[in-house]
C-alpha positions in Angstrom: -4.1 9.1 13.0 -3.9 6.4 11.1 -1.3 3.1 10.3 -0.4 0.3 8.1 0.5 -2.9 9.5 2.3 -5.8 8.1 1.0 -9.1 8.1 3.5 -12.1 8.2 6.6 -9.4 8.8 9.4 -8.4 11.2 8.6 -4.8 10.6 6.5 -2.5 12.9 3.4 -0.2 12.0 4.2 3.0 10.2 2.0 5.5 11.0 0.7 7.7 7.9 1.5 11.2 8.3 2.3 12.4 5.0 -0.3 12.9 2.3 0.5 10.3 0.0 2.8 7.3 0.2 4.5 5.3 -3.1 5.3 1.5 -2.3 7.4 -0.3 -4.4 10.6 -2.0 -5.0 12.6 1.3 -6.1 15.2 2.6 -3.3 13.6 5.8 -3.6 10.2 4.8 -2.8 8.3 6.2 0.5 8.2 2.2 1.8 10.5 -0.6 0.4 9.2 -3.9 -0.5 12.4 -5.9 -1.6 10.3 -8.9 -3.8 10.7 -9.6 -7.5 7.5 -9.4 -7.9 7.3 -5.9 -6.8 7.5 -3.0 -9.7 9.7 0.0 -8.6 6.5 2.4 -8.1 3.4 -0.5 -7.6 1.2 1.4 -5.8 0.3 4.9 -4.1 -1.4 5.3 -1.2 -3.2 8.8 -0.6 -4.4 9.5 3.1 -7.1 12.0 3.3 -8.3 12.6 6.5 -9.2 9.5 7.8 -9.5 7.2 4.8 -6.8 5.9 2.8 -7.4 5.7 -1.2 -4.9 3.0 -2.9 -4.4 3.2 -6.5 -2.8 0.7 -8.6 -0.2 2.6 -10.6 1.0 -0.4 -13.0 -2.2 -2.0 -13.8 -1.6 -5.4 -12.5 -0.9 -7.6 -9.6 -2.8 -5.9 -7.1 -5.5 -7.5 -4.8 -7.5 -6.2 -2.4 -9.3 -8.3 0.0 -9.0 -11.3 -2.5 -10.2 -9.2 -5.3 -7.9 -7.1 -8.3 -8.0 -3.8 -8.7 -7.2 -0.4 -9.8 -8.3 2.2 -7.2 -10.4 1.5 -4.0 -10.5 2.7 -0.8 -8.8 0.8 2.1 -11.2 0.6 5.6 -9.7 0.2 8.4 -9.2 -3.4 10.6 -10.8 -5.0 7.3 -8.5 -4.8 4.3 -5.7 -7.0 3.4 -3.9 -5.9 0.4 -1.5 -8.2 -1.7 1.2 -6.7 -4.3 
């Protein structure tokens, strides 16, 4: 099973159990980020087996690994993803 951990924060892992995942500032969204720079649905993160796909869903301000993008695929103890 796989989880996401948070660098530089109070908050523990959350282990990923459900197929997919929406991060963003909206109340409604599968995990909260409170930041203004933080769009209510940034980014969805789809868990398929053990491999987690992340894909942008506003087209901007996301880096993965020091490097923008649109849709990748996260690896494990080697990705560090910015928003």
């Amino acid at each position: 099973m796989l989880q996401l951990q948070f660098k530089n924060s109070e908050k523990g892992p959350l282990w990923l159990v459900e197929p997919s995942y929406i991060v963003g500032s909206d109340q409604q969204s599968d995990l909260v980020i409170d930041s203004a720079s933080v769009m209510p649905q940034h980014i969805e993160l789809r868990v398929i087996g053990d491999n987690i796909q992340l894909i942008n869903r506003i087209g901007r301000n996301v880096s993965v690994n020091n490097s923008a993008v649109s849709y990748t695929h996260l690896r494990a103890h080697e990705t560090e993803a910015d928003l």
